[in-house]
C-alpha positions in Angstrom: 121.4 133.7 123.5 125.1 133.7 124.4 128.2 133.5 122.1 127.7 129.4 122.0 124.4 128.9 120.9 124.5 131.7 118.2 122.6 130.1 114.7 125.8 131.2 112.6 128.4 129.7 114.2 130.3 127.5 112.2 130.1 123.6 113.4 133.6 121.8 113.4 132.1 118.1 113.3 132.8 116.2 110.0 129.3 115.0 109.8 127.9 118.3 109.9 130.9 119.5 107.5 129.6 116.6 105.1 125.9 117.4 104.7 126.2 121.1 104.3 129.3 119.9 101.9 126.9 117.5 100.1 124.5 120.1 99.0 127.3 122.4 97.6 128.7 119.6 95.8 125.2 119.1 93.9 125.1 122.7 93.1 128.1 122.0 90.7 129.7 118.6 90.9 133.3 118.8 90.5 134.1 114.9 89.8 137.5 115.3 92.0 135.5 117.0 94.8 132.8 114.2 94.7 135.4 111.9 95.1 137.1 113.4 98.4 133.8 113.8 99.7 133.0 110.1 98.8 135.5 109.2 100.4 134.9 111.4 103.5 131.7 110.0 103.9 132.7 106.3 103.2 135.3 107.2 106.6 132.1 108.5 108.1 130.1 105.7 107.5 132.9 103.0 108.8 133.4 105.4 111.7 129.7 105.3 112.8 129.7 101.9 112.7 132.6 100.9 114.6 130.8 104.2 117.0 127.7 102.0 117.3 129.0 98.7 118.1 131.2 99.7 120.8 128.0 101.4 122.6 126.1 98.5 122.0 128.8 96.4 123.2 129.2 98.7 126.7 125.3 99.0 127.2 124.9 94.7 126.7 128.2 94.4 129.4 125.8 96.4 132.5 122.6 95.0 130.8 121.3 98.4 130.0 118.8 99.1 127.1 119.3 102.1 125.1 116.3 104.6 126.2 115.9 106.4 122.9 116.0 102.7 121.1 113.7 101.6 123.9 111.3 105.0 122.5 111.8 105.2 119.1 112.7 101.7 117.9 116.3 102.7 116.7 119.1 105.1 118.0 120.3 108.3 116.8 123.6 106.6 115.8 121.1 104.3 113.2 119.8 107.4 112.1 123.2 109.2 111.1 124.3 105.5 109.3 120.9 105.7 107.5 121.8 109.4 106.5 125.2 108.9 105.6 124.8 105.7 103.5 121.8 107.7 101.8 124.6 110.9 101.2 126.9 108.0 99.8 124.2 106.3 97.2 124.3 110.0 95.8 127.9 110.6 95.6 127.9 107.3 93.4 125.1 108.4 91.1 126.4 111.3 91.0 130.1 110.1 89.7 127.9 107.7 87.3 128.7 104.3 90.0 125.0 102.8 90.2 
């Protein structure tokens, strides 16, 4: 295993940085740090989005079908929204919003 694969090197993505934040932040909520990380993940969410429809935009223009949509019946860009709205519903519980 070489320097770049090595299980404890830190990832720099903000996704990553927001589930591995999420769980810290339900260890002891800290209402200010829910709400940056609400609003982190609200970014996130409008980010993945905008992400999505530009791909599904370029694939329609050359009349390609995504492959993995094609397998599995959704992409892996549907799966992160999925996650991310989930992270989101329990941020608001967790600042008493639902």
């Amino acid at each position: 295993m070489d320097s770049t694969s090595s299980p404890t090197r830190r990832q720099s993505s903000p996704a990553l940085r927001l589930a591995g934040r999420l769980q810290a932040v339900a260890d002891r909520p800290d209402p200010a740090e829910v709400e940056a990380l609400q609003a982190e993940a609200r970014a996130l969410l409008t980010a993945l989005k905008v992400d999505r429809a530009r791909i599904e935009a370029r694939l329609a223009e050359f009349g390609r079908i995504d492959p993995i949509v094609e397998v599995k019946g959704h992409s892996a860009l549907d799966e992160a929204i999925e996650t991310c709205q989930a992270s989101i519903l329990t941020l608001d519980e967790m600042l008493g919003q639902r």
